[in-house]
C-alpha positions in Angstrom: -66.6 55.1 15.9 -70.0 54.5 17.9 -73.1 55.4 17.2 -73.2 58.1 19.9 -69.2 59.0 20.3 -69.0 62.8 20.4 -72.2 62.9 22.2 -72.7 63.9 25.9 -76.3 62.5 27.7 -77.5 62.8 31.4 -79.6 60.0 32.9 -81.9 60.4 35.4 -82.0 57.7 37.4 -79.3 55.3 36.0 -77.8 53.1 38.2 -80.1 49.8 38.1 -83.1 48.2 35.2 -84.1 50.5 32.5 -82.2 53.2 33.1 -78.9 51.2 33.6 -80.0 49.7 30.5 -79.8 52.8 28.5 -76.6 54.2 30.2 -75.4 50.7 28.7 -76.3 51.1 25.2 -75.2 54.8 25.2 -71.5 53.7 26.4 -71.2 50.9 24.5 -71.5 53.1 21.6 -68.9 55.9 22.5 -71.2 58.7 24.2 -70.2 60.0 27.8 -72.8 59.8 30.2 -73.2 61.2 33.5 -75.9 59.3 35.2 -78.0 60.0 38.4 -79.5 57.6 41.7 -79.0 57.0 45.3 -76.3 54.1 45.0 -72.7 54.3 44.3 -71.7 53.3 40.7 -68.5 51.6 40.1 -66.2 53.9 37.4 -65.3 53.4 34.4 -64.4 55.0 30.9 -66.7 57.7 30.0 -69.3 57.9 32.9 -69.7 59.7 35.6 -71.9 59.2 38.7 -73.6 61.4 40.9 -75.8 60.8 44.2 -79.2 63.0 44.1 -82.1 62.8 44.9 -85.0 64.7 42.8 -87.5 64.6 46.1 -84.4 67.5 47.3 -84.4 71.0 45.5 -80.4 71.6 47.3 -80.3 68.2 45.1 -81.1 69.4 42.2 -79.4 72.5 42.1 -75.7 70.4 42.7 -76.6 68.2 39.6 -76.9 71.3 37.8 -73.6 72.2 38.9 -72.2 69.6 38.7 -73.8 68.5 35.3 -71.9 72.4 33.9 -69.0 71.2 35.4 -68.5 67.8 33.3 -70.3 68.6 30.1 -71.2 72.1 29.7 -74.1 71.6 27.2 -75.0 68.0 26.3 -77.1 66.6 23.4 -79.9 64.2 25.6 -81.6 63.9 28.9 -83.2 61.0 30.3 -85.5 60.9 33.0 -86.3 57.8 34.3 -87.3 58.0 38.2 -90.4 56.7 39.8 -91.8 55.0 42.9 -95.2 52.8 42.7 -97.3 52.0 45.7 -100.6 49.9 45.6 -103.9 50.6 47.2 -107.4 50.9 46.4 -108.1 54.6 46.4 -110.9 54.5 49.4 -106.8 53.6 51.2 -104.5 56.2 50.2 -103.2 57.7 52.9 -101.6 61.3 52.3 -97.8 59.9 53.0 -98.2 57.7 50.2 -100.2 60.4 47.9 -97.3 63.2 48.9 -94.3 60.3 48.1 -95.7 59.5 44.6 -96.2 63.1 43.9 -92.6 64.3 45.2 -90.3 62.0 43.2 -92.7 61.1 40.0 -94.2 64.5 39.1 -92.7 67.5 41.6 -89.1 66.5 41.2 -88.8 64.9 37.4 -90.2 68.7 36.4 -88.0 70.6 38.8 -85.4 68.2 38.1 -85.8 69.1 33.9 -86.2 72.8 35.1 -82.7 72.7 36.1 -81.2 71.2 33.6 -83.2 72.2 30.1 -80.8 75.2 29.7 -77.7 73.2 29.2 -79.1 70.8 26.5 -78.2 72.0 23.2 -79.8 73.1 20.7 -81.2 70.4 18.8 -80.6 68.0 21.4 -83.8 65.9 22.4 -85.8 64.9 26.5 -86.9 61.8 26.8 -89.1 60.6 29.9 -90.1 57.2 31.2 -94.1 57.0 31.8 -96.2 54.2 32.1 -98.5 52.0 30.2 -101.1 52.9 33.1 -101.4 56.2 31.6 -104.2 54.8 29.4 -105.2 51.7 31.8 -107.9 52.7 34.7 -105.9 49.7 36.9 -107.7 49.6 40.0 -105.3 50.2 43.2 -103.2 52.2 40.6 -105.2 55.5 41.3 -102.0 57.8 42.8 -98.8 56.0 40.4 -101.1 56.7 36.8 -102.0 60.1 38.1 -97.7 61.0 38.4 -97.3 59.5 35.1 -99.5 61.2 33.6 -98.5 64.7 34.9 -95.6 63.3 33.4 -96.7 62.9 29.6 -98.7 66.9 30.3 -95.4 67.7 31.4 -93.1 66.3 28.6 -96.3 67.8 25.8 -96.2 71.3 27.0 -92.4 71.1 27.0 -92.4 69.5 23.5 -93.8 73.4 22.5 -91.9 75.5 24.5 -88.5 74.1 23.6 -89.8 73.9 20.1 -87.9 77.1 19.2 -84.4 75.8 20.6 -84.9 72.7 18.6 -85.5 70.5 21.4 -87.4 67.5 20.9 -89.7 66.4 24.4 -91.0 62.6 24.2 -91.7 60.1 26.3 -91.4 55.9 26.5 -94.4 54.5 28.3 -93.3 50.5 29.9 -95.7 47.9 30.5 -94.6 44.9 32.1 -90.8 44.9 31.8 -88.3 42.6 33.4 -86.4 44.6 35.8 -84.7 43.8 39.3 -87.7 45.3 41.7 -90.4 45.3 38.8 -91.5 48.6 39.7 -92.1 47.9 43.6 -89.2 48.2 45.6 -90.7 47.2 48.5 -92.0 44.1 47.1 -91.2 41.0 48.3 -89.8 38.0 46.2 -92.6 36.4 46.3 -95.1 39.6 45.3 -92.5 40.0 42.4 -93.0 36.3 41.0 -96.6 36.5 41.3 -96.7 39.9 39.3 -94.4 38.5 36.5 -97.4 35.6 36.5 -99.7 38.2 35.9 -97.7 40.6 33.7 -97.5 37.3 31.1 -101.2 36.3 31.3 -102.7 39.8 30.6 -100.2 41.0 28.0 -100.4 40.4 24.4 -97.4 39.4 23.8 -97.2 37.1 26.7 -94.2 38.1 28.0 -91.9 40.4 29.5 -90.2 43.2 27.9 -86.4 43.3 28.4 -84.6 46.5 29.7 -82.8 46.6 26.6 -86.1 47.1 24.6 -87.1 49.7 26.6 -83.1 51.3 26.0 -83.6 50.9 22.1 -87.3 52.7 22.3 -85.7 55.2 24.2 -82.5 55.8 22.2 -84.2 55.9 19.3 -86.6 59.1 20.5 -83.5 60.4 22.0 -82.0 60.8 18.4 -82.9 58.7 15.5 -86.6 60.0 15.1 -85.8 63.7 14.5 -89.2 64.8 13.0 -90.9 63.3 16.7 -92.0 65.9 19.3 -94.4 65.9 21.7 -95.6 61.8 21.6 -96.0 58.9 24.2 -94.1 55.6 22.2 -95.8 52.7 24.4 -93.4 49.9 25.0 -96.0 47.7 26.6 -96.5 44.5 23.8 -99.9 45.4 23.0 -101.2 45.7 27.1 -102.4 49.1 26.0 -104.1 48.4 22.6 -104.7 45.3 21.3 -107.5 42.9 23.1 -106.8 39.3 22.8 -108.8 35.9 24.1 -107.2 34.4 26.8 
């Protein structure tokens, strides 16, 4: 028997990097997943795919059906959507500000409304933020403002679930190696030039690996049981520890 076998998840946003990653981990060790994104997923044993998009409330509402048709309740949700664009601030324009906003903030909650009744009791959220959260990263100004409705989001949840047992966290990335790197409009070149970058400021002076960010996440999902309501950075040491280049 797996580590999760008997165990029913839903991720949000599953079908490529980090969340992939976690759909991985979860099937490799016996849980059924049904898993979420805009791209068709190959079948096999134990998952189950849907197309939906959280920036659509008709969306949302199918999941949910469709979630109560395959599982009923299920033990642990996953939410692990997002779209970064770059600018300076003085450059926003409101198409970019309303894009962030609909799929980081307006549709994870929306997206968590609909399907927090159907987790059990007990069960456990876990959300993907960002180390920008605690950064002030210039041309960053819209993306860490989502995230971090994102971490006030998965707080005020972590007390107002607190009474069907259901633990709210969230994972917050820094520089992980993933297909798009967080820009899918990024160009090959714009992505090697951010991995440069991502190794020279961070600690570590690396990458993390999607299957890092999978074991950070699993383990808020259901090995830290006495854990509500906190941000686990995944970032090594961007956020917190100064070093001397």
């Amino acid at each position: 028997m797996g580590t999760y076998t008997g165990k029913k998840a839903v991720v949000i946003g599953g079908t490529h990097g980090m969340g992939r990653a976690v759909v991985d981990t979860l099937l490799a060790d016996g849980a059924q997943v049904l898993l979420t994104g805009r791209t068709e997923v190959a079948a096999q044993p134990g998952l189950h795919a849907a197309r939906s998009d959280v920036t659509s409330t008709r969306d949302i509402d199918a999941l949910g059906e469709t979630v109560a048709a395959h599982f009923g309740l299920f033990d642990f949700l996953h939410v692990n959507v997002g779209v970064a664009e770059v600018s300076p601030f003085e450059r926003v324009t409101v198409a970019s500000y309303d894009r962030m906003f609909d799929v980081n903030a307006r549709g994870v909650f929306f997206t968590v409304q609909r399907l927090a009744p159907m987790i059990r009791d007990g069960g456990s959220i876990v959300f993907t933020t960002a180390v920008t959260n605690g950064l002030g990263s210039p041309t960053m100004s819209v993306y860490s403002g989502t995230k971090a409705a994102v971490r006030a989001f998965a707080k005020v949840l972590a007390a107002e679930l607190l009474p069907r047992g259901v633990r709210v966290n969230t994972v917050a990335p820094g520089f992980i190696d993933t297909p798009t790197m967080g820009f899918a409009d990024a160009g090959a070149d714009e992505r090697a030039a951010l991995m440069k970058v991502g190794d020279q400021i961070t600690p570590m002076r690396r990458h993390g690996t999607v299957r890092e960010i999978a074991r950070a996440v699993l383990f808020l999902g259901f090995e830290a049981t006495f854990t509500t309501g906190v941000e686990l950075p995944v970032d090594g040491g961007l956020g917190h520890v100064e070093t001397r280049l």
